[in-house]
N, C-alpha and C positions, 0 to 999 in steps of 0.2 A: 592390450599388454604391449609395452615399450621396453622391448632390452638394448642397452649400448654397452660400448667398449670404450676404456678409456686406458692406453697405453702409456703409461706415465714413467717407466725407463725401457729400458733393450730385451728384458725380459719378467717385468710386471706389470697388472694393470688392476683396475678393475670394474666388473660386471655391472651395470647397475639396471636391478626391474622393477618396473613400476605397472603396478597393477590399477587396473579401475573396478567398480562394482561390477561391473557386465561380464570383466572374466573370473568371479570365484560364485558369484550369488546363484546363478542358476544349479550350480553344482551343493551347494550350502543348503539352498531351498528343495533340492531332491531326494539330500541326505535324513534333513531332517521331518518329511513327509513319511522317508522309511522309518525314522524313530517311532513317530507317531502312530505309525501302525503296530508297532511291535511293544510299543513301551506300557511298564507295568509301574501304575503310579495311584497313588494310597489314594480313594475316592472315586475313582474309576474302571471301569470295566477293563480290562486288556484291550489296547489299542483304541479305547473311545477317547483317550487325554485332547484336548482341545489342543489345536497349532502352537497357538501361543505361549501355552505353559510351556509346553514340551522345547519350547524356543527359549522362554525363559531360563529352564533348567540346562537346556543342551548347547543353547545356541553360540556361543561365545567357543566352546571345546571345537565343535561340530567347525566351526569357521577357521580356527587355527591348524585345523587338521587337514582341510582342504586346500590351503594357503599353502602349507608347507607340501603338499604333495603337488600340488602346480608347479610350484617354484623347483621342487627338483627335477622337475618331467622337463620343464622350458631351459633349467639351464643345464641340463644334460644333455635336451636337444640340440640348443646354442653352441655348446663347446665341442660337440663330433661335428658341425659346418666349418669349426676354423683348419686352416693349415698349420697353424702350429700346434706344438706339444706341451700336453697340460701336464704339470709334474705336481703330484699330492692329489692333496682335494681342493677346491674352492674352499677358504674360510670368510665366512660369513663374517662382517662388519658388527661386531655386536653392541654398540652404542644406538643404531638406526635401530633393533629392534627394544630395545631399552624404554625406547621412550613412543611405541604406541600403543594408541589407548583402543582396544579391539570392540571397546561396545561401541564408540562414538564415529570412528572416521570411516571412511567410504574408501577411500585411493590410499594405497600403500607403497610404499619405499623400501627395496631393499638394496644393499650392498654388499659385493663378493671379491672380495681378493683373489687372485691366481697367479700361479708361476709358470712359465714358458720358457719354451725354445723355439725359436723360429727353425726352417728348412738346415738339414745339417747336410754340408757340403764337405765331401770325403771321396776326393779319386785316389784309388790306389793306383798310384805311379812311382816312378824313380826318386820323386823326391822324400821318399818316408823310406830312412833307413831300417835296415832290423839285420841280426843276423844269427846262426841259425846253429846254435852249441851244441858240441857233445864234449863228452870229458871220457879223456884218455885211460884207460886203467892200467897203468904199468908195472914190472916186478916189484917194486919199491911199496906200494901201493897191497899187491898182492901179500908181500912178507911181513908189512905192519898189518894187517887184516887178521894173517894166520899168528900172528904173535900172541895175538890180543886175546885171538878165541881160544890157544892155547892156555893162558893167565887165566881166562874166564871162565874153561870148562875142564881146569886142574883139579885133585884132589885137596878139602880142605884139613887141615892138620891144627891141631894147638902145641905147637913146642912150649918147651922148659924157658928156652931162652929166646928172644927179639932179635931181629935181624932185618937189615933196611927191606921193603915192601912189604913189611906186616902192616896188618890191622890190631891197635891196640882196642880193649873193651876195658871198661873202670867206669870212675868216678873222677870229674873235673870240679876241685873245690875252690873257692878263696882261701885266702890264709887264717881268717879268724870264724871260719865253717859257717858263717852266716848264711852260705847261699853256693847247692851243687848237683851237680847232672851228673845222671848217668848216659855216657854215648863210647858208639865207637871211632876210632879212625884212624885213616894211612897216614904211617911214620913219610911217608914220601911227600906227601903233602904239607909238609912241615920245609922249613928254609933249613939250608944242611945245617948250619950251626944246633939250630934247637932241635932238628931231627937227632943228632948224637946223641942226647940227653935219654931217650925211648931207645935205644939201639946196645942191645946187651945186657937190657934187664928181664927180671924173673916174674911170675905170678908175686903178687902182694906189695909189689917193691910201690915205693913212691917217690915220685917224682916232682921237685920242685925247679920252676921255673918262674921269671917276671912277666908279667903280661906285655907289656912293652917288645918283648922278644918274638911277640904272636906278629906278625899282618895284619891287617883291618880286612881286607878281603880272604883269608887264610882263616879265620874263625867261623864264619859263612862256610866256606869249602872244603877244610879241612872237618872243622867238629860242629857243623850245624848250626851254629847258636841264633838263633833271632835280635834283634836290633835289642829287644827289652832286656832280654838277657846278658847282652852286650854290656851292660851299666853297673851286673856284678866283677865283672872280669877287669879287675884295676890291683896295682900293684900285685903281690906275690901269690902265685896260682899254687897249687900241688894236683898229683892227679894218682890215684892211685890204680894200679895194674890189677884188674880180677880174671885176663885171659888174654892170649895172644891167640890170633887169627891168621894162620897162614895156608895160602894155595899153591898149589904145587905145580909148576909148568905140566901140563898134559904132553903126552908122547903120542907121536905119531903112527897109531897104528889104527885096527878095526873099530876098537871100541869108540876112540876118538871120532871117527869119521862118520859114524850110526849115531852119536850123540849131535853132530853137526847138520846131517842131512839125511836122517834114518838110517832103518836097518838097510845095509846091503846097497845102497844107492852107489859109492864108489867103493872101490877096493884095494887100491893102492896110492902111495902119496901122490904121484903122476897124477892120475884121478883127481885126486883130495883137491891138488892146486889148480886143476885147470877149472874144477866148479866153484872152487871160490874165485876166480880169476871171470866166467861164466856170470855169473850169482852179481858179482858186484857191479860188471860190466850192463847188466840188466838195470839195477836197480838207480848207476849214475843216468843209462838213458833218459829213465822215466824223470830224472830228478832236471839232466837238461833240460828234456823237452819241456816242464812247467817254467823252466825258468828264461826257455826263449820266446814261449808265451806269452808270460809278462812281459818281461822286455818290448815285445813286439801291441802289447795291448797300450803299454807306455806312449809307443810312440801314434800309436793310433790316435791315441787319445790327443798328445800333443797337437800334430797335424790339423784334427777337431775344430780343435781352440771354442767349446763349448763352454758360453759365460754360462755358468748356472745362476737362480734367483738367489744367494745366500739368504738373505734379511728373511724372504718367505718361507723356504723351507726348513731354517733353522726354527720359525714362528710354527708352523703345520707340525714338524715333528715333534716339538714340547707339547701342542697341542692332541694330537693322534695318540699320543703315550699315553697321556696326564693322568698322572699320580704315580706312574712306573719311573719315568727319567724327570732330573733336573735339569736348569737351566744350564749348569754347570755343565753336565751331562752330555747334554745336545753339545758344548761347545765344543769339548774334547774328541766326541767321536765324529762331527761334524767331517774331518777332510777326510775320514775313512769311509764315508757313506758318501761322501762325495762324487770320489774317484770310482768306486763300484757305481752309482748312477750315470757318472757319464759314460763309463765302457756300456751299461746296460742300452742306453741309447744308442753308441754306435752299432752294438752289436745287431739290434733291431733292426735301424738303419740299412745297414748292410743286409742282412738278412733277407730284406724286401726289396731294395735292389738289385740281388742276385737272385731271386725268387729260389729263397734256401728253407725249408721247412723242419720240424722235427717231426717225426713220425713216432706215433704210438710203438711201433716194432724196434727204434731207436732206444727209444726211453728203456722198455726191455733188456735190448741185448748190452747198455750199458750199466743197467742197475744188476744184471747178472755179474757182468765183469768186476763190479764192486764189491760182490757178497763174495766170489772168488777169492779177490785178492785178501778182503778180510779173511774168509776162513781161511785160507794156505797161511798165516800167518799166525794161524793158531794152530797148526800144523796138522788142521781135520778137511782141508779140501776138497778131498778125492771122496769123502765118505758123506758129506753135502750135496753133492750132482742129482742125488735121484728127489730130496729134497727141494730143490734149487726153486721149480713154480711157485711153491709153498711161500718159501722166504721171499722172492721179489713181491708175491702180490700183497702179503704182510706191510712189506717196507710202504711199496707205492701208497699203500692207505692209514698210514700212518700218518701223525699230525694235521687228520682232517684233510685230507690228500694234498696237504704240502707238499710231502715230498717228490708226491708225483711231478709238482709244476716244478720246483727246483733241479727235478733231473730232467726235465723239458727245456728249463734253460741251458743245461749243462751241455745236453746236446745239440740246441743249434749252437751256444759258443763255439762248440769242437766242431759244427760244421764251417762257422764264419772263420775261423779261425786257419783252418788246414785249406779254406776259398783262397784268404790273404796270403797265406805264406804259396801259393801256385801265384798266386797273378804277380806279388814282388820280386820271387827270385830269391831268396833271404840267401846271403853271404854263408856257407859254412867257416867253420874254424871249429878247431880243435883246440882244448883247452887241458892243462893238467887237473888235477883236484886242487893242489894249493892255490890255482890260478883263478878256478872254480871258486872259492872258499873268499878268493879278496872282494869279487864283482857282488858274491851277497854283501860281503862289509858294505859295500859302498852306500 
């Protein structure tokens, strides 16, 4: 057996093995000597079939089967002796096996395609910026918060009469009733001109308006409508009123505050503001820290400069799917699966450079911390805990124990990751929310 490498860009090549009779035929001629004893064939005793039929019948299956479990055993051992990093599978040339003829030839030819990365060089030093956000929560911050949840967990009323931050409910028609919806929605969401038009009517009343007067974005946001729907809504609209919708600012007392963060948790507004003041302060943390994360996997990544094989792995993953994604497919989600395998590699990378491990008691106590923050968000947290084994070892064996290896990686990232940000230094700064709010825009 002859295997070579042939590196024909910076990060593809391919494999090429060539087999003789000496390395498949003794293993061919042993297989089918076990057929022979075992095979039950019309005319014959159990296992007295002569060599040669049972060759005749088998022998062709028997050979391709041997062939193909060589050929992955040699180039699986071939590919754990290189130093670089094999990304996918090997895909097989399939023109080369197209055209052999398996009763006549002796010596075989195969070809493999592979994608690589050579040695990834990654010092963390000074020159890989990052820096290290939290966002500020201040009164401003605190008073649109409480406003909101005010609006939100007001009492709901149906007046007589319409008043700006109602919710209208009806029927949105054309003018010659060919085509109409029933929906609801906020007069505020309307531009003030057309919001007046909804603003001091009664149950039943109808309202004509031109469609022109709508937004193109405002019919989306305002009252729903989908793009098809879009195509009735031309010239002169009417809509008529079967109920007005209005909430009633909440006041600031017990009951409020038990509907907020249960029974008895605060007791006076003092209270009230400093746990939502608390609460949100928690919740921007968590929101920083993933976004200095990225930020900081960004520049990892940069620093890398990890050419991936495109041409290959675009080619592997149409193939690895096939019949699930199009070619289309692969192209679109191509720089998403991109960007996640090259952090995946440095993260590795790194990983065994700083001999960083995930441990089984990892994986654990972070899949607990996820069933946590789900449940407390369904606001059954506390009444989960004696449960808790239960649910983690459910999760972990889940998806054919996916999820186990997915929280495996999750955990060494958070170990690579909190390694990186100790040996950089990462710059802090302090950021407001609106200032928070532009760096996602970007």
């Amino acid at each position: 057996m002859e295997i070579t490498l042939d590196k024909h860009s910076a990060n593809q090549a391919t494999i090429k093995i060539n087999l003789k009779e000496s390395d498949y035929q003794p293993k061919v001629d042993a297989k089918l000597k076990d057929y022979a004893k075992k095979a039950n064939i019309k005319g014959f005793r159990p296992g007295k079939a002569p060599l040669g039929m049972v060759k005749n019948l088998y022998g062709t299956s028997v050979l391709v089967e041997e062939i193909n479990t060589i050929l992955g055993e040699s180039l699986n051992n071939y590919l754990k002796e290189q130093t670089f990093k094999i990304l996918g599978d090997p895909l097989p040339v399939e023109s080369n096996e197209e055209n052999i003829d398996w009763k006549k030839q002796k010596d075989f030819e195969f070809d493999y395609k592979i994608g690589f990365v050579e040695n990834i060089d990654l010092p963390l030093d000074a020159k890989i910026k990052a820096t290290n956000y939290s966002i500020k929560v201040d009164d401003k911050l605190v008073n649109e918060t409480i406003e909101n949840l005010k609006s939100q967990y007001g009492n709901s009323t149906n007046p007589e009469i319409s008043e700006a931050g109602d919710n209208l409910y009806g029927d949105l028609a054309n003018a010659d009733s060919t085509w109409s919806k029933t929906l609801t929605f906020p007069i505020d969401k309307l531009t003030k001109k057309l919001g007046a038009k909804f603003i001091g009517v009664s149950k039943d009343a109808v309202i004509e308006f031109p469609a022109k007067d709508v937004k193109k974005a405002q019919w989306e946001e305002a009252f729903g409508l989908t793009e098809e729907e879009l195509a009735h809504v031309d010239g002169e609209l009417n809509f008529t009123v079967k109920n007005i919708n209005r909430t009633e600012i909440a006041e600031m007392n017990q009951e409020f505050f038990d509907k907020i963060f249960g029974p008895d948790q605060v007791k006076s507004e003092e209270e009230f503001i400093a746990k939502v003041q608390e609460t949100l302060q928690v919740n921007y943390n968590k929101e920083a820290a993933l976004f200095t994360e990225e930020e900081l996997k960004k520049s990892l990544v940069e620093k890398a400069n990890l050419e991936l094989p495109e041409a290959f792995l675009k080619e592997w993953l149409l193939k690895a799917n096939q019949g699930k994604v199009s070619a289309e497919d692969v192209e679109n989600e191509y720089p998403a699966y991109a960007r996640q395998l090259t952090w995946s590699l440095i993260s590795n990378h790194l990983a065994t450079a700083n001999d960083i491990k995930a441990e089984h008691e990892d994986v654990i106590e972070k899949t607990k911390q996820m069933v946590r923050e789900q449940f407390a968000a369904s606001g059954l947290g506390s009444q989960m805990e004696d449960s808790m084994d239960m649910f983690v070892d459910n999760y972990l064996k889940g998806e054919e124990g996916q999820n186990y290896m997915n929280m495996l990686t999750s955990v060494q990232n958070d170990k690579v990751l909190a390694m990186v940000k100790e040996k950089l230094k990462l710059k802090d700064k302090e950021i407001s929310i609106d200032e928070f709010k532009e760096l996602l825009e970007k």
